[in-house]
C-alpha positions in Angstrom: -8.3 -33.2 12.1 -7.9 -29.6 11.2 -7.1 -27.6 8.3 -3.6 -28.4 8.1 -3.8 -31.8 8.8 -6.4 -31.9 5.7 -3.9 -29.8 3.5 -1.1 -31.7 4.6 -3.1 -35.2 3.6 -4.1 -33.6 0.1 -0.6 -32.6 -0.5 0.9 -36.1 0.3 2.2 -37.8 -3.4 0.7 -41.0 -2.2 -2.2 -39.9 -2.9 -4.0 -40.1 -6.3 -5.4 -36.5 -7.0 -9.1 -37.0 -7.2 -9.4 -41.0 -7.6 -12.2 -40.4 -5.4 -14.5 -38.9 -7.9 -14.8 -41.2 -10.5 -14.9 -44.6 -8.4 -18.1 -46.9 -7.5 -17.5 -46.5 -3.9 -16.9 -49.9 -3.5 -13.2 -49.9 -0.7 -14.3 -53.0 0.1 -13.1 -54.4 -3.4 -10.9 -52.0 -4.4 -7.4 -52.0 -4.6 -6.3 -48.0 -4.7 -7.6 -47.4 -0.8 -3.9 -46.8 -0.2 -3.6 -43.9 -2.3 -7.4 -42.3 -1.8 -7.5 -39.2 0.4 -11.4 -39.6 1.1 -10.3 -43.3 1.9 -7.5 -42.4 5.0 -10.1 -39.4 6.3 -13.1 -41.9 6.7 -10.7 -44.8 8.0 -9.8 -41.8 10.8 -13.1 -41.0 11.6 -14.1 -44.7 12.0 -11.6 -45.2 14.4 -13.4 -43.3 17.1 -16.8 -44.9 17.8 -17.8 -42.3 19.9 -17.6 -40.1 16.8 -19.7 -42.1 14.8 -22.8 -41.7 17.5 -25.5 -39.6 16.8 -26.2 -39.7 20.3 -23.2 -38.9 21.6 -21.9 -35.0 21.7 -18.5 -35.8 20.2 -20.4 -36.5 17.1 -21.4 -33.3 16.6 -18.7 -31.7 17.7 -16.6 -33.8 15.0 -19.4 -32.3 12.4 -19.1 -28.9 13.5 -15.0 -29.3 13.0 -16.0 -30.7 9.6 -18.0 -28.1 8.6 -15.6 -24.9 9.7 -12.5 -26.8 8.1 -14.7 -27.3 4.8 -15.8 -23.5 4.9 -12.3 -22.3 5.4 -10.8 -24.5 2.6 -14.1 -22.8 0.6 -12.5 -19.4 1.3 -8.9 -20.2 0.8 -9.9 -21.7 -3.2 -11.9 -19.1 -4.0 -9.3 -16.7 -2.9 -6.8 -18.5 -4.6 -8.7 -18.3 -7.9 -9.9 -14.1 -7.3 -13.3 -15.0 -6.3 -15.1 -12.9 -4.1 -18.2 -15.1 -2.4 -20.4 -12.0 -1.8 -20.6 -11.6 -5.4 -21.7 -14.8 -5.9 -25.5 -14.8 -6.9 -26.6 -18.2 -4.8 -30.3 -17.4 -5.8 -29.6 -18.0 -9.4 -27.5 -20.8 -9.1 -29.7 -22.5 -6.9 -32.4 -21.7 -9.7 -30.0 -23.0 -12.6 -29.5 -26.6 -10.6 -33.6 -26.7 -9.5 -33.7 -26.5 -13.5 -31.2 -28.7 -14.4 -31.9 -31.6 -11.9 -35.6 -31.1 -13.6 -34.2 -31.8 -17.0 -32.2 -34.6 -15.9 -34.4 -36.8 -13.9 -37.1 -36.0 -16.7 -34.5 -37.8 -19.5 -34.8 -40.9 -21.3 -31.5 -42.0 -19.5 -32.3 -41.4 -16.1 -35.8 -42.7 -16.6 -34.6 -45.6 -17.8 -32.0 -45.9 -14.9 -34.9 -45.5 -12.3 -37.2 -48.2 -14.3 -33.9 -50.4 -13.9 -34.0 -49.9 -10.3 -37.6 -50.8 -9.8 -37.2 -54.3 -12.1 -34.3 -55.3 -9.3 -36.4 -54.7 -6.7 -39.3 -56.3 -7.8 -37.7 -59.3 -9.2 -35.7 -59.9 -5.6 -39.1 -59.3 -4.2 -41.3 -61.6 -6.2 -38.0 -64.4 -6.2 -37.3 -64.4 -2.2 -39.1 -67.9 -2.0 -36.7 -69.0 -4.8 -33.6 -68.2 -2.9 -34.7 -70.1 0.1 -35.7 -73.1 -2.0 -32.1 -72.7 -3.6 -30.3 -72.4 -0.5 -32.1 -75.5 1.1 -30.9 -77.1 -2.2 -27.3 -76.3 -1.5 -27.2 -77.1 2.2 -28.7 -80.5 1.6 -26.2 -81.4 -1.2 -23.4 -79.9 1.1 -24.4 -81.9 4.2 -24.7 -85.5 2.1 -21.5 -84.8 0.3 -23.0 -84.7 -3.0 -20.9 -82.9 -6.0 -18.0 -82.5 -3.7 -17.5 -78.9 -3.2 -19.7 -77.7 -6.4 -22.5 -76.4 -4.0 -20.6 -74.2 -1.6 -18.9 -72.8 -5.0 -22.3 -72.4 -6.2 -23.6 -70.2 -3.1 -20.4 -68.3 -2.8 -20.7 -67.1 -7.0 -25.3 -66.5 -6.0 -24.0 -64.3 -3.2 -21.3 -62.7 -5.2 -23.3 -61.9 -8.3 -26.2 -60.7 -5.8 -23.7 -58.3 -4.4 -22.6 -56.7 -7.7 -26.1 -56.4 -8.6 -27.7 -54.5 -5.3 -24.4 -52.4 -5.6 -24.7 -50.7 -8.8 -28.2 -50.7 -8.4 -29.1 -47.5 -7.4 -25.6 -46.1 -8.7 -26.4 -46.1 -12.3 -28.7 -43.4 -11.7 -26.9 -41.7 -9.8 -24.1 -41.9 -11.9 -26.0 -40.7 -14.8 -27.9 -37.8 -13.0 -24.6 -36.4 -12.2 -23.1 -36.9 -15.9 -26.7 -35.3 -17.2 -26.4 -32.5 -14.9 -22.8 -31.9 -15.6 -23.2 -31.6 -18.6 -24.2 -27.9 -18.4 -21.3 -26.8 -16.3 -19.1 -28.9 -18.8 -20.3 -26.4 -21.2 -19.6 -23.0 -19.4 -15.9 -23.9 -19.3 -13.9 -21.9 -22.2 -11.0 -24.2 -22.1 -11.8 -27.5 -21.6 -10.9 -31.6 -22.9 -13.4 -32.3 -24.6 -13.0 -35.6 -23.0 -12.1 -35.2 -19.9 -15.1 -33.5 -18.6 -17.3 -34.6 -15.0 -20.2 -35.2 -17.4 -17.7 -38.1 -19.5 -16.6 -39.3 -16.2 -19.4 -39.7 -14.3 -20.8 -41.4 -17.7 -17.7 -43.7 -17.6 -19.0 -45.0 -13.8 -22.6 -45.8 -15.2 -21.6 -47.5 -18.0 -19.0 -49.4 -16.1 -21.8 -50.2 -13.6 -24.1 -51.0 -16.4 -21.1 -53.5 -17.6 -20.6 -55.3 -14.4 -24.6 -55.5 -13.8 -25.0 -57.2 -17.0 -21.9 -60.1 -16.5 -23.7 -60.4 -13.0 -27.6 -61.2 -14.6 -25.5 -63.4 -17.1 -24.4 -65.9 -13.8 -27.8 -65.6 -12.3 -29.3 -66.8 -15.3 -26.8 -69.8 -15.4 -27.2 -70.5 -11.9 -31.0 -70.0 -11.8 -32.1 -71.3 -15.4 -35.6 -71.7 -14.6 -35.7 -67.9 -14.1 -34.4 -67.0 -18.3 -37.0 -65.6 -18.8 -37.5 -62.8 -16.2 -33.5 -62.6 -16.0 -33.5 -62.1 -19.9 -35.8 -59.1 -19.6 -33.7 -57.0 -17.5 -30.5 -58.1 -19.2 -32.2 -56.6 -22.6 -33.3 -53.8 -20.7 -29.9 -53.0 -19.6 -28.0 -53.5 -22.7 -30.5 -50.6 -24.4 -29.6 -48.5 -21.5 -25.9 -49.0 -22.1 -26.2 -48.3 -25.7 -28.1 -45.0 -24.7 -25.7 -43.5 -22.4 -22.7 -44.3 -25.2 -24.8 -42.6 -27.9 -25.5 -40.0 -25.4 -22.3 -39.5 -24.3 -20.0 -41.0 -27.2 -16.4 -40.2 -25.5 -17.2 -41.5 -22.1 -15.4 -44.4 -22.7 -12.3 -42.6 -23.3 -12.3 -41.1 -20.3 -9.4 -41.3 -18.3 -10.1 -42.1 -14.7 -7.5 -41.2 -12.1 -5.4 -43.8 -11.1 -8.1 -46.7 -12.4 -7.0 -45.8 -16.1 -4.0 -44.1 -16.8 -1.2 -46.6 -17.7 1.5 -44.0 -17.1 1.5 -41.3 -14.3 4.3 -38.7 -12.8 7.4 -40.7 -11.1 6.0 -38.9 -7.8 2.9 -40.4 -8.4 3.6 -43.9 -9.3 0.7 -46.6 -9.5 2.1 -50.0 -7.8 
């Protein structure tokens, strides 16, 4: 794919202008792949295993493309907007986000985040011999018959919850490193939304992380009741976390995702 075949792709009304930044990543579950543009590039590239081998020449070949097409496009925006890239000072930026990232991952929010992060893995850890106990559970009520169907309901909502959790996971940090960092840039632009800003956004995709995380501990704890407890301490620990990031960031919830929120868009540009 080339430079007009990207160009071409991003002009094409189909597509939902940036959808792509304010999503959990999650195509598998998500119903707007038909109109993402990072969505159809990826689904090309996967088409071509050869492409996808580190071994194998074509892969860095397809790279290298990548990377002159994403320089190019550079040139042609900063053009666009009267930007000469020599006169860019990359040694102060570079400074500026050292600094910022610093700030950020030293923050109550992301701290919090990463303490999150370590409670999931530990718990899964520490509970591995409780799974297998469960699952023996299930298979031996499934192979006798007993409760009809209830058990292989009962593994499919474990595995489902289990998902949602080891998903958003590591993305609420993420997520909130990004809207912390942001928030700086947010500031340097004179004329701005004072909602719609990365920094809200990004916010937005923690919290609903944070949201879905929580419902997901909330089944566990039904289908593992001997576990409260434990399963009680995270929940608590992220329901002060949510209530954090919305003090922190007190219009994030406002925010208006691309395509996931707005109700009404362009004729051109038609959600369906």
């Amino acid at each position: 794919m080339d430079n007009k075949d990207i160009l071409s792709l991003a002009g094409d009304p189909r597509f939902i202008s940036a959808i792509y930044n304010y999503c959990d990543r999650w195509c598998e579950r998500c119903m707007f792949t038909s109109r993402c543009l990072n969505y159809e590039m990826g689904q090309e590239e996967d088409d071509d295993p050869e492409a996808r081998d580190l071994n194998n020449e074509k892969f860095w070949e397809k790279l290298h493309s990548i990377f002159q097409q994403t320089i190019s496009m550079l040139e042609e925006m900063l053009k666009e907007q009267g930007i000469d890239p020599d006169s860019l000072d990359m040694e102060a930026a570079e400074e500026e986000n050292h600094r910022r990232r610093a700030e950020a991952e030293a923050h109550e929010l992301s701290r919090a985040a990463r303490e999150y992060r370590e409670m999931v893995d530990n718990w899964f850890k520490s509970e591995q011999s409780l799974f297998e106990q469960k699952e023996d559970d299930l298979n031996t009520r499934l192979k006798f018959g007993i409760d009809g169907n209830e058990p292989y309901a009962e593994a499919v909502g474990i595995t489902d919850k289990v998902d949602v959790i080891r998903w958003y996971q590591p993305q609420i940090y993420v997520k909130l490193m990004r809207a912390l960092t942001s928030e700086y840039w947010d500031d340097k632009i004179e004329e701005k939304d004072a909602i719609q800003t990365d920094s809200n956004g990004s916010a937005k995709v923690a919290l609903i992380g944070i949201d879905r995380s929580i419902g997901a501990w909330g089944e566990m704890r039904n289908y593992l009741p001997d576990k409260e407890d434990r399963i009680l301490t995270i929940l608590l620990h992220l329901d002060r976390l949510r209530r954090k990031v919305e003090q922190f960031f007190p219009e994030a919830r406002e925010f208006v995702r691309p395509g996931f929120d707005e109700l009404e868009v362009m004729e051109n540009n038609r959600v369906y």
